[in-house]
Every structure is written in structure tokens, then in C-alpha cells.
C-alpha positions as CSV (number, residue, x, y, z in Angstrom):
1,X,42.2,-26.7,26.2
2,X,38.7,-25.5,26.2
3,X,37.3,-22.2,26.2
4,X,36.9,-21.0,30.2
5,X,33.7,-18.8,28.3
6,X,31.7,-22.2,27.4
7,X,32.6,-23.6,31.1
8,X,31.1,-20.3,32.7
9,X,27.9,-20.8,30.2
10,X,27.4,-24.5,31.7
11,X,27.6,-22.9,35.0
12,X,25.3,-20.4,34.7
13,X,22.7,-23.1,32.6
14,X,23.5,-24.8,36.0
15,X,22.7,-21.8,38.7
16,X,19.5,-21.1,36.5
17,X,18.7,-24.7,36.7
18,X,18.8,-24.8,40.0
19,X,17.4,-21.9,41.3
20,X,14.0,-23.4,39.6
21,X,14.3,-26.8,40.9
22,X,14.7,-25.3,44.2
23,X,12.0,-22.9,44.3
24,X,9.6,-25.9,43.6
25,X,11.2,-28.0,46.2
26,X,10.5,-25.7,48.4
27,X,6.9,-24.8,47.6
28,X,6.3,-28.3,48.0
29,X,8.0,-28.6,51.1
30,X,6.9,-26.0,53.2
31,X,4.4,-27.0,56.2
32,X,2.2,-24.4,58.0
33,X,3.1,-21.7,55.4
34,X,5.9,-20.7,56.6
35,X,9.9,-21.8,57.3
36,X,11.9,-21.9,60.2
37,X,13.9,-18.8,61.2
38,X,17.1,-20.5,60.0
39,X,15.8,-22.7,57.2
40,X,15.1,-19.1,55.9
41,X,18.5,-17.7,56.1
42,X,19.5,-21.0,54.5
43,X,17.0,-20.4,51.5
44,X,18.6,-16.7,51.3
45,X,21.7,-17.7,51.0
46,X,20.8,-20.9,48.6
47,X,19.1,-18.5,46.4
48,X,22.0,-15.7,46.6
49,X,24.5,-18.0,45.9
50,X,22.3,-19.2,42.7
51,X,21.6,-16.1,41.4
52,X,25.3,-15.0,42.6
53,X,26.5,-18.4,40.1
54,X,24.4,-16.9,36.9
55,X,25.8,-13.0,37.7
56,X,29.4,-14.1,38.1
57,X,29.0,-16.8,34.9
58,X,28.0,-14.5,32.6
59,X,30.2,-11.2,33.8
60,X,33.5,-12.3,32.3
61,X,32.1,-13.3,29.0
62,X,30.3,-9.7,29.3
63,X,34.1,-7.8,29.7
64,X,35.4,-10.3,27.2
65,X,33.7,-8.1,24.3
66,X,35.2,-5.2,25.8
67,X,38.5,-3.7,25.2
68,X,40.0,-5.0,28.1
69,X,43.0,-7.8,27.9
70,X,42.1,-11.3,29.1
71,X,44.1,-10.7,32.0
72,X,42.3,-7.7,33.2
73,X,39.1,-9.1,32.2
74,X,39.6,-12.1,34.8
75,X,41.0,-9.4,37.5
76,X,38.0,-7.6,37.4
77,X,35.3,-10.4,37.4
78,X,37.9,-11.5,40.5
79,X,37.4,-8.2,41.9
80,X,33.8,-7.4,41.8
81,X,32.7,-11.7,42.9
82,X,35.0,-11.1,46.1
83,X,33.2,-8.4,47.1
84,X,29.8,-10.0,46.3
85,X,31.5,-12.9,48.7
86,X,32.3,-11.1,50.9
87,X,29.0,-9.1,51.3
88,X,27.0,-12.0,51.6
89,X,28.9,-13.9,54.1
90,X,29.1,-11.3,56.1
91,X,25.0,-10.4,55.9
92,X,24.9,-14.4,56.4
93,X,27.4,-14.1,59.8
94,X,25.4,-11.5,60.9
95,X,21.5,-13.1,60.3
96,X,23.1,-16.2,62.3
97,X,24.0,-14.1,64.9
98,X,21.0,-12.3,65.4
99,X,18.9,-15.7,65.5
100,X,18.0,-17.0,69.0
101,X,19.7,-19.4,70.6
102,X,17.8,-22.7,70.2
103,X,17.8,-21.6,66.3
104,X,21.0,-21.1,66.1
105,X,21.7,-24.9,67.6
106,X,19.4,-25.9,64.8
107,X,22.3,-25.4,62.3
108,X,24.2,-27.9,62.1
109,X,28.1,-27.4,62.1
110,X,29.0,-29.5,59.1
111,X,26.6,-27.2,57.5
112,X,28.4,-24.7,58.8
113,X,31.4,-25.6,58.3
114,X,31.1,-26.6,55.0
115,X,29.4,-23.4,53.7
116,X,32.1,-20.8,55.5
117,X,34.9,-23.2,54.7
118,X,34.0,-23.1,51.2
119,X,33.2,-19.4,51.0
120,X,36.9,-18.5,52.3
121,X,38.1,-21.1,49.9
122,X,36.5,-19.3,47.0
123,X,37.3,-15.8,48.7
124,X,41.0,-17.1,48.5
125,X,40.7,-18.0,44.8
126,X,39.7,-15.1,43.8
127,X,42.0,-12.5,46.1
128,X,44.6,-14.7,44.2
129,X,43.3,-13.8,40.7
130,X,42.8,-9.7,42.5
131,X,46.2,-9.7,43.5
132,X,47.6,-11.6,40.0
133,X,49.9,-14.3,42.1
134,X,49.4,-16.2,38.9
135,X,49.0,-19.6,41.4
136,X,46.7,-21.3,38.6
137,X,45.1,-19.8,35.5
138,X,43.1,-17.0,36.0
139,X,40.0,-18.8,34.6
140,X,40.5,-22.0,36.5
141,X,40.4,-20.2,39.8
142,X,37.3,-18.4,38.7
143,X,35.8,-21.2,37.5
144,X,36.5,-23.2,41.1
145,X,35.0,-20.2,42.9
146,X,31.9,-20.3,41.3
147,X,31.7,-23.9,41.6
148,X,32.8,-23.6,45.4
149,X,29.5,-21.3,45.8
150,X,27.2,-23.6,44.1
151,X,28.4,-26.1,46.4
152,X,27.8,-24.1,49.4
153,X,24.3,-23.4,47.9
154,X,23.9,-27.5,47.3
155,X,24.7,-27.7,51.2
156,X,22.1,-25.6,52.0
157,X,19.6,-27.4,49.7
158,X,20.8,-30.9,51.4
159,X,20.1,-29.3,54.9
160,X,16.8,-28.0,54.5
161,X,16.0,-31.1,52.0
162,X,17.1,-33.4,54.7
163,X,14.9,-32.1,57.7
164,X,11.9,-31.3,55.9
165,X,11.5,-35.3,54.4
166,X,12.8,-36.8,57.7
């Protein structure tokens, strides 16, 4: 099996990859020098969750040089990303709420859905690993988190790539 610690490198390689590509998408794609009220919660939260992918990549290789056990090493990472989740979706829920109406309809619910859906998934993956129910491996359901947060970042990138060359 290979090491979980060369998996979270990739991923962080990944997040830092596309945290640039993004930024100059968006230079590039930004009209009248500014964005939308909700394209900009959706850059926010495509840039959290990248920066949120590079944090949580690199924390359990971090503790692994510590003298905790592997076990607690993967609780711990668990631990503190749920909280990060859980923080930023609820920031997120509570931007969306505040937007006005006819920005709020410019969402549009697969986005929606996609991003909270996947958020709880990886909020579930890692209260798993918090709680020790031992479902999968402790570094498998770490690793699916992060990759369920890149994906919700990916979403975001589709959405605001989509209206801005349509």
C-alpha cells in the first residue's frame, strides 16, 4: 500500500496548483473591475477550500514527526479539518443568506447542492475518524475529505468559469 504521507503531498502540489491557475483565471475574467455579489462568495470559498487543501495536506505529515501514534496523529488532523469545515460552511450559509434575493437565485442549486452535499460528506468522514468508528482507514477517509473539498472548490471554479465565458 502506499504511504497516505506522499498522497497528502500530491494533494497539497494540487491545492497550490490550483489556487494559481485560479487566481489568473480570474484576473482575466473579471469585466467592469469587479465580481458579482455571489461570484464573490464563490471565489471565497474556492480560495478557502484551496488554501484549506494545502493546510490540511501538510498537517498530518507535520504531527507525523511528533510523538504522537499514527492513530492519534489522524484523530487530530480529523479534529482540527472538521472544525475548519465546519467554520467555513457555516460563514458560507450565512454570506448566502445575507445576499439579496435576485443574487441569491443567481446560484444555481446543483452548485448548491453539490458544494453542501459534499461538505457534509467530508464533515462525515472525518467525525468518523474524530469519533475512531474505524469505518475505513483513518488515512483513506482523510484523504477523501480533502479531495471532497477540492471538488467543492472545482464546482465553484466550473460555475463562475461557466458564466463568465458564456
Amino acid at each position: 500500500m502506499a504511504n497516505p504521507f506522499d498522497h497528502l503531498a500530491v494533494l497539497a502540489e494540487v491545492s497550490i496548483g490550483f489556487i494559481g491557475f485560479v487566481a489568473i483565471f480570474l484576473i482575466f475574467a473579471r469585466r467592469e473591475g469587479r465580481f458579482s455579489p455571489e461570484d464573490a462568495i464563490r471565489i471565497q470559498a474556492l480560495f478557502t477550500a484551496g488554501f484549506v487543501g494545502v493546510f490540511m495536506s501538510l498537517l498530518p505529515i507535520v504531527l507525523s514527526n511528533t510523538v504522537f501514534d499514527e492513530s492519534l496523529n489522524w484523530r487530530i488532523s480529523s479534529i482540527v479539518f472538521l472544525f475548519i469545515v465546519v467554520g467555513i460552511l457555516v460563514g458560507i450559509g450565512l454570506q448566502q443568506r445575507r445576499l439579496p434575493k435576485e443574487a441569491q437565485a443567481n446560484i444555481p442549486l446543483w452548485n448548491n447542492l453539490i458544494a453542501w452535499g459534499l461538505g457534509f460528506v467530508a464533515m462525515s468522514c472525518l467525525l468518523a475518524n474524530a469519533l475512531s468508528l474505524e469505518l475505513f482507514t483513518p488515512a483513506f477517509l482523510y484523504l477523501v475529505a480533502i479531495l471532497f473539498i477540492l471538488i467543492v472548490a472545482t464546482t465553484n471554479f466550473v460555475a463562475i468559469a461557466i458564466q463568465k465565458l458564456l
